[in-house]
C-alpha positions as CSV (number, residue, x, y, z in Angstrom):
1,X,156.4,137.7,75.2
2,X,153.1,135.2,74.0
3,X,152.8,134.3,70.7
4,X,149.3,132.1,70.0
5,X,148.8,130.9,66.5
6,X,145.7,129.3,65.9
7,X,143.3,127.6,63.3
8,X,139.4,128.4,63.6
9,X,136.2,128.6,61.3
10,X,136.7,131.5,59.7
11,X,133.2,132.6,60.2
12,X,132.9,135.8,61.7
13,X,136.3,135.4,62.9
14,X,136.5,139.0,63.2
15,X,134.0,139.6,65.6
16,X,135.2,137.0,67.8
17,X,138.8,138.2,67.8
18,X,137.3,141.7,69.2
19,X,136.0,139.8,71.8
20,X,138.8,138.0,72.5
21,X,140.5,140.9,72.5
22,X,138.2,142.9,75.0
23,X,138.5,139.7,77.2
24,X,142.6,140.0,77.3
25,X,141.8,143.4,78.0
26,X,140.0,142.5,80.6
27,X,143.0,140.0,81.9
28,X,145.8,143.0,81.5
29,X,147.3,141.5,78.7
30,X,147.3,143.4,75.6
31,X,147.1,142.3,72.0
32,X,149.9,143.9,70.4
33,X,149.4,142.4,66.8
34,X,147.1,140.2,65.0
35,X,147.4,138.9,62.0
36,X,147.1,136.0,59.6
37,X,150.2,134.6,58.5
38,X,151.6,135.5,54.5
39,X,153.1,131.3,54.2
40,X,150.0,129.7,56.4
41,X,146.4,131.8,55.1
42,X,144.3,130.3,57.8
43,X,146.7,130.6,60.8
44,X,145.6,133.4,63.0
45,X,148.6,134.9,64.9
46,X,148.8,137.1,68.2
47,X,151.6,138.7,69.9
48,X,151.0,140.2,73.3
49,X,154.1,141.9,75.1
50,X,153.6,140.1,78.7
51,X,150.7,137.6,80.5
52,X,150.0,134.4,81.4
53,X,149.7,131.6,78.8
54,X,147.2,129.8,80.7
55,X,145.1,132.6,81.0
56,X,145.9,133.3,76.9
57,X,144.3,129.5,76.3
58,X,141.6,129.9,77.9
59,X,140.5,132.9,76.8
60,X,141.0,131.5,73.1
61,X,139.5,128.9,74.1
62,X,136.4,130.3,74.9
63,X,135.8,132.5,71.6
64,X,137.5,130.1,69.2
65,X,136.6,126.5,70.2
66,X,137.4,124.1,68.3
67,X,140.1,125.2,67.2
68,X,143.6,124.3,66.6
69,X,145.9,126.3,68.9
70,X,149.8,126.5,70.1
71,X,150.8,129.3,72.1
72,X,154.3,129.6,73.3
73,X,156.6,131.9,75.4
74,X,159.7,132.3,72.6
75,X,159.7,132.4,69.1
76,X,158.1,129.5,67.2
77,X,160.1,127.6,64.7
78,X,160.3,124.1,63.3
79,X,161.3,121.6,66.7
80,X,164.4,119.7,66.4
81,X,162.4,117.1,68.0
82,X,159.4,115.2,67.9
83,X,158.3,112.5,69.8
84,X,154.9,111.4,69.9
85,X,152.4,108.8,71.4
86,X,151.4,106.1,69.1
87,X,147.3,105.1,70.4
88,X,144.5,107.7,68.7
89,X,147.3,110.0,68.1
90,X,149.4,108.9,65.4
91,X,146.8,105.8,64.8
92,X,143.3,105.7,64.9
93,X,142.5,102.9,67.6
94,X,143.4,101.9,70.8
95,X,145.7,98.6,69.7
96,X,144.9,96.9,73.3
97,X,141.0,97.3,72.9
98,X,141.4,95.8,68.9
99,X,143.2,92.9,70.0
100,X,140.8,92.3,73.0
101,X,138.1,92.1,70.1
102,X,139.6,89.3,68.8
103,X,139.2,87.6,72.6
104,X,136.0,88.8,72.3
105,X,136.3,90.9,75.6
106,X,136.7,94.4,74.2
107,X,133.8,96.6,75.7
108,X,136.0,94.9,79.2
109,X,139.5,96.3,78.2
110,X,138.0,99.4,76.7
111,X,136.4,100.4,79.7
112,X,139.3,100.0,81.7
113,X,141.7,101.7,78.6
114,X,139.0,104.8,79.1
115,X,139.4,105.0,82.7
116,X,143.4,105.2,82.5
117,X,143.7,107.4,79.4
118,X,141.1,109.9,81.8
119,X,143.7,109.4,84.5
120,X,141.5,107.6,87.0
121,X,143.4,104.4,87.2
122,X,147.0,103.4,87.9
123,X,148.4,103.0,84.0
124,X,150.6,100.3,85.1
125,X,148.1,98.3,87.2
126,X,145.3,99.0,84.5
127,X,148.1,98.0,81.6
128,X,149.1,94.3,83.8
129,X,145.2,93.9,83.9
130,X,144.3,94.2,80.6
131,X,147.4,92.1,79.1
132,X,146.3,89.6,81.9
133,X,143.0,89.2,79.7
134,X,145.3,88.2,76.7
135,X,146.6,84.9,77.5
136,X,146.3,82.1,75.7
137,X,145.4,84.5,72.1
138,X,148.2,83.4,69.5
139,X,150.4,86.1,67.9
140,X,149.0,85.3,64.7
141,X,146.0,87.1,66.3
142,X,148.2,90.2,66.9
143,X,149.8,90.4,63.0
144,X,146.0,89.8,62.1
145,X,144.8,92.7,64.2
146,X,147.6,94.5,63.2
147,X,146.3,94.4,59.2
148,X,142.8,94.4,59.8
149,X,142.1,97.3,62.0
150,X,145.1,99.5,62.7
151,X,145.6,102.7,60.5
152,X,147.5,105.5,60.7
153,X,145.9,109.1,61.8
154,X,144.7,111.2,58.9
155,X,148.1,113.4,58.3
156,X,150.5,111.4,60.3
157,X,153.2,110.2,57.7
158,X,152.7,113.6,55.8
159,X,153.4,115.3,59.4
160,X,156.2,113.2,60.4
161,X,158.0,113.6,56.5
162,X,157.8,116.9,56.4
163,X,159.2,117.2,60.0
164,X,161.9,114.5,59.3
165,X,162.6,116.9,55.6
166,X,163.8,119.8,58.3
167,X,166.0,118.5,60.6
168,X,163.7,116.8,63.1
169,X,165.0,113.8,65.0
170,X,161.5,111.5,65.5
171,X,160.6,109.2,68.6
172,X,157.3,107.0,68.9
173,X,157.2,106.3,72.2
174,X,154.0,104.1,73.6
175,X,152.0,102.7,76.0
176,X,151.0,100.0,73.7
177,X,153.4,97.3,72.4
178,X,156.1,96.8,70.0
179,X,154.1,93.8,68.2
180,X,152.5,96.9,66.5
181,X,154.8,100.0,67.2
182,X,157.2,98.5,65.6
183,X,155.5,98.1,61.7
184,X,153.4,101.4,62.4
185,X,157.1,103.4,63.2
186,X,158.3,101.9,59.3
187,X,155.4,102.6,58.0
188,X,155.1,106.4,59.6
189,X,159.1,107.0,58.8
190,X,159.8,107.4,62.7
191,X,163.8,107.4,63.5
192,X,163.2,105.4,67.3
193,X,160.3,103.4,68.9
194,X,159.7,102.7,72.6
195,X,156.8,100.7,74.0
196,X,156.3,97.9,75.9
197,X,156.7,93.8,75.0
198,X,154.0,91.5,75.1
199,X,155.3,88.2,76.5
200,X,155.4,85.4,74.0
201,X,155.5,81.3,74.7
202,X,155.0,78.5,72.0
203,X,153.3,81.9,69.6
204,X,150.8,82.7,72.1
205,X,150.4,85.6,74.5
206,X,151.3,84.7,78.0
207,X,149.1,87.5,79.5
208,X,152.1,89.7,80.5
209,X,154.9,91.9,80.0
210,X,158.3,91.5,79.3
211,X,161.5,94.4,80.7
212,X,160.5,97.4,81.7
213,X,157.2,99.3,81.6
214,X,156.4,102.2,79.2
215,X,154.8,104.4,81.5
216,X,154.3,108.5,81.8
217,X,157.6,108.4,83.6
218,X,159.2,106.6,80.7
219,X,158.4,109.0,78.3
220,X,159.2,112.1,79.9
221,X,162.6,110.5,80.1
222,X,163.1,109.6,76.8
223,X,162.3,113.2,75.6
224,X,164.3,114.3,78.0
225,X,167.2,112.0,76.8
226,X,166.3,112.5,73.1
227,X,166.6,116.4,74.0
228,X,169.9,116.1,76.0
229,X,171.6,114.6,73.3
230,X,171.1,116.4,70.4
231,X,172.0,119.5,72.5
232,X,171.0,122.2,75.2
233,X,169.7,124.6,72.9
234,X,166.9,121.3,71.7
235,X,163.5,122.8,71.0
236,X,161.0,119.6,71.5
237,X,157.6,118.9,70.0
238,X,155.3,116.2,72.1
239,X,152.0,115.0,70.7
240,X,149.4,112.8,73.0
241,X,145.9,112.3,73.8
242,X,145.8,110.8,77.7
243,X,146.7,110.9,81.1
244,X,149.7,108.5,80.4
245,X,151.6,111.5,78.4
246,X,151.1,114.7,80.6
247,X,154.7,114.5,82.4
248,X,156.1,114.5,78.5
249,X,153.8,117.2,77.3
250,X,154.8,119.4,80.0
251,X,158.8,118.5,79.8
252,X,158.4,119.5,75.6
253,X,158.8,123.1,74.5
254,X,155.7,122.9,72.8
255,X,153.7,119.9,73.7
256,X,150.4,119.6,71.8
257,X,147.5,117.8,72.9
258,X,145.4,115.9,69.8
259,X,141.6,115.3,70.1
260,X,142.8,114.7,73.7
261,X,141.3,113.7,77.0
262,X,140.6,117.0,79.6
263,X,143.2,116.0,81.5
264,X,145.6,116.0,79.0
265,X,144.2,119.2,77.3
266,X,144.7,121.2,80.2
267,X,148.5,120.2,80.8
268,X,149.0,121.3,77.0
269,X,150.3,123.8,76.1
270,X,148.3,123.8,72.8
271,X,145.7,121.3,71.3
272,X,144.2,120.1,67.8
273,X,140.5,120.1,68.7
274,X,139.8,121.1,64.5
275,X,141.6,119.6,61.7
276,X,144.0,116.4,61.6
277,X,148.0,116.1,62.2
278,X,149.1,118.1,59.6
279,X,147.3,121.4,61.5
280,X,150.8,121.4,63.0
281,X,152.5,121.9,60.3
282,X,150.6,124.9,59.2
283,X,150.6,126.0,62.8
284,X,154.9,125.7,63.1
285,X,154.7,128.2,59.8
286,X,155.7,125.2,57.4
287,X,154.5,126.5,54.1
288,X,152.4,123.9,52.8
289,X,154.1,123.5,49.5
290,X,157.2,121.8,51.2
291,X,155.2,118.7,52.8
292,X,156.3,116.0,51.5
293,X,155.0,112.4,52.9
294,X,158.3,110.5,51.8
C-alpha cells in the first residue's frame, strides 16, 4: 500500500492529476483513489494498492512541483515523535554564518556552511573550521546575535504545540550550538535539545568545541534512542534541510525534508517545497481548528 497526500496550486489541479495518473499508469502502479481530504480541504490524497514510493515522488514531483508532499507505506497518523533540525528549519538563519557577521567574516563561513549543508565537505572538519574563525568574539556577541537576527520559521511554535497537544514527545537536535538551541527550544516549546558547545574562556569564544560532536551520526542516534524508549510500536517524524540530517531522515517513519538542499530532498521521504511548517500539520490530517501555539 502507498498513500501520498499532498498540497499544490490548485490551478488546474485536475488536469494535472490525469496526468499524473496516466504517468503511474505508465509505471504499473495504479491509482486506486483520489481524493481531497473532508478535515484538510487542500490536501490531495492518493492510495495505490502496490509500487515503489520513490517512483510515486517523482512522478508527483514532476506534475505538482512545488508542492508539499508526504508519501508513506502504512497508514498516516499523528507521530509519537518529532525531532527536528534547528538551522533554516525550525529558524530562519544559519546561527554560525550570523555570528560570523558580527566577526565580520560571514560570506567566509557561509561559503563553507553551503558546501557542508550540500554534502561536499566533511561536517565535522567544515564545523572545527568555522568555530576556529570565532575566537577571540565575546559571548556577549552570541546573546546579541541571538536577539538581533535569530527567528523562528514561520509556523514552527504553532507546529510543534499542536504536535506536543497530541501526544508527541519533541527533540531539537543540531548542528549548531546550545548558546542558541537552548533559548530557541523554550521559546519553540521543545521537550529535549541536542547540539554542540562552543568553548568559553574569560566570556570569549575559544574557537572550539567542547564534548562530543553533533554530527549526522548523532542524530540518527538520538531518534533512534528517542524511538526505542517510548516503545517498538514508535512512529517518528524528522524534519531537516541538509546533508548533515539524511541518516535521521531516513531512520524516521516519515522524515520530511523543508525548503531542503537536493541532497537532502532526495533521501526524504516527503518535502515542503510550498507553504511553511504548519503544511505538516494539514498534511498528518490535523484538522486545523485544533492548532494551538501554546
Amino acid at each position: 500500500m502507498l498513500i501520498a497526500r499532498l498540497i499544490a496550486d490548485p490551478a488546474k489541479l485536475e488536469t494535472r492529476l490525469d496526468r499524473a495518473t496516466v504517468a503511474l499508469e505508465g509505471e504499473g502502479m495504479r491509482v486506486a483513489l483520489a481524493q481531497m481530504l473532508d478535515f484538510c480541504g487542500d490536501v490531495l490524497q492518493l492510495s495505490l494498492p502496490e509500487g515503489d514510493a520513490a517512483t510515486l515522488r517523482a512522478v508527483l514531483d514532476e506534475h505538482f512541483s512545488p508542492a508539499d508532499l508526504l508519501v508513506s507505506e502504512r497508514d498516516i497518523a499523528v507521530p509519537d515523535l518529532f525531532v527536528s533540525d534547528m538551522d533554516s528549519t525550525m529558524i530562519g538563519q544559519e546561527c554560525i554564518d550570523e555570528l560570523a557577521d558580527f566577526a565580520g567574516f560571514k560570506e567566509r563561513v557561509a561559503q563553507i556552511t553551503e558546501r557542508a549543508m550540500q554534502g561536499e565537505l566533511d561536517f565535522a572538519s567544515a564545523l572545527a573550521e568555522r568555530v576556529a574563525l570565532l575566537a577571540g568574539l565575546s559571548e556577549e556577541t552570541v546573546e546579541t546575535c541571538l536577539a538581533e537576527r535569530i527567528r523562528p520559521m514561520d509556523g514552527a511554535r504553532t507546529l510543534v504545540a499542536t504536535l506536543k497537544a497530541r501526544g508527541c514527545r519533541t527533540v531539537l537536535v543540531t548542528g549548531g550550538f546550545h548558546h542558541f538551541a537552548d533559548p530557541v527550544a523554550e521559546q519553540l516549546g521543545f521537550d529535549r535539545v541536542v547540539g554542540n558547545r562552543l568553548a568559553v574562556a574569560d566570556g570569549k569564544l575559544t574557537g572550539a568545541l567542547t564534548g562530543t560532536v553533533t554530527d549526522s551520526s548523532v542524530k540518527e542516534r538520538v531518534l533512534r534512542e528517542e524511538a526505542d524508549r517510548l516503545g517498538p510500536d514508535t512512529t517518528s517524524l524528522a524534519t531537516g534541510d541538509g546533508a548533515n540530517d539524511i541518516p535521521m531522515l531516513r531512520a524516521a517513519t516519515w522524515g520530511i525534508a523543508f525548503r531542503a538542499k537536493p541532497k537532502a530532498r532526495a533521501a526524504a521521504t516527503g518535502w515542503i517545497d510550498r507553504g511553511d511548517l504548519t503544511a505538516l500539520l494539514d498534511l498528518f490530517g490535523i484538522p486545523r481548528d485544533e492548532w494551538t501555539s501554546r
